[in-house]
N, C-alpha and C positions, 0 to 999 in steps of 0.2 A: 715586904708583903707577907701576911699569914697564910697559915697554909691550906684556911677555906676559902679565901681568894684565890690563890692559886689553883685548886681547884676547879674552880668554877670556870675561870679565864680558859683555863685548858679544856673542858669540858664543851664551851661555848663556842673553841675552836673547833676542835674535831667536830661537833653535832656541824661546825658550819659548813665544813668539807662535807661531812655525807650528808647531809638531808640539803645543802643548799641557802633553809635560812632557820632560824634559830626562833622559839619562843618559848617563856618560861615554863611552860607545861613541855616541851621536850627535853628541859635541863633536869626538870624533874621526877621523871621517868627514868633518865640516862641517868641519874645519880641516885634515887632512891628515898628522896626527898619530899617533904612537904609542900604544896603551891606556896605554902606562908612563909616556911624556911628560904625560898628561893628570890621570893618577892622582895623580903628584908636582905640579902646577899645580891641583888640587884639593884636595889635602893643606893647600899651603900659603894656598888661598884659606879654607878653614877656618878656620886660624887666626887669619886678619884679620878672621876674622868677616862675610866676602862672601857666604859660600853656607852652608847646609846638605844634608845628605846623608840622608835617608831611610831607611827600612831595606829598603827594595826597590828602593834604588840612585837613586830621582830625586833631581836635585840643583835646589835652591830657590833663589833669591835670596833675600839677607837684607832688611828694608828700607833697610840700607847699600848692599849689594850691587842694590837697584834702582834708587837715588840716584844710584851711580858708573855705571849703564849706562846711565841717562836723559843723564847731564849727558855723557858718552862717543857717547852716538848722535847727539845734539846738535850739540857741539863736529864731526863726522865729517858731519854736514849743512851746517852752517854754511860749515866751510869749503871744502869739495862746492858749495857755491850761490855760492860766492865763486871758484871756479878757473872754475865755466864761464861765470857774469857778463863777470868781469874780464877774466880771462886766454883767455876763450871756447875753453876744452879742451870735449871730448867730455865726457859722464856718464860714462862708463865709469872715462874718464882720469881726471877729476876724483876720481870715489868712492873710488881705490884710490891717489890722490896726497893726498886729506886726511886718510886713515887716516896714511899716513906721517909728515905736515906734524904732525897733532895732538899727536903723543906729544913735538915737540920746541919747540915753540911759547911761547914764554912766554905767561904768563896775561894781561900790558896787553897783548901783542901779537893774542893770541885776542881780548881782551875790544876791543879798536881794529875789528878783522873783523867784531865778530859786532854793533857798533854800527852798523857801515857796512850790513852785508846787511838788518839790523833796518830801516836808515832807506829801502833799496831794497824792502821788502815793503809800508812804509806807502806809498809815491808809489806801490804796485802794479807795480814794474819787473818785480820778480820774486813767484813764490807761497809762499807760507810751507809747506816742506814737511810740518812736523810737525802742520798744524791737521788 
């Protein structure tokens, strides 16, 4: 998956936890975006079958589409709890430096971090953001 779909998918999660239900004018707001840009990035999440579309415009996550934002919000914690451990960045820095790191990361290379962070939550180093 690219890394404006990923985007979005995650976006579409979160807006769905806080506001309840999702329409593309709040994906577009929440992200900075054009109605058109979003429209076309909905269009084509359709097709892959990530979201459906409503008839009074809320857009749903599929349970693909909730799959790919669980394991996207995850992977964006992980290694978020792994830059301010290690590398002891700020949360700030961290959150909007593992959005970037995610999307290029190899999977043994993700899956090596998120053994590491795993093994740092059991000694209690650190808290398990997602419990």
């Amino acid at each position: 998956m690219n890394k404006s779909a990923e985007d979005y998918i995650k976006t579409i999660y979160l807006l769905k936890e806080r506001l309840g239900c999702v329409r593309s004018v709040d994906i577009a707001r929440e992200m900075s975006f054009s109605k058109a840009s979003v429209s076309i990035a909905m269009s084509n999440l359709r097709e892959k079958n990530i979201i459906t579309m409503k008839k009074n415009g809320e857009i749903e996550l599929t349970p693909e589409g909730i799959k790919a934002a669980t394991e996207i919000c995850e992977k964006h914690s992980t290694l978020s709890d792994f830059l301010r451990t290690v590398a002891k960045v700020d949360e700030k820095t961290a959150k909007e430096d593992a959005r970037r790191i995610g999307h290029y990361l190899s999977p043994s290379t993700y899956a090596g971090i998120k053994r590491y962070i795993q093994s740092l939550q059991t000694k209690g180093v650190i808290r398990n953001e997602l419990e």
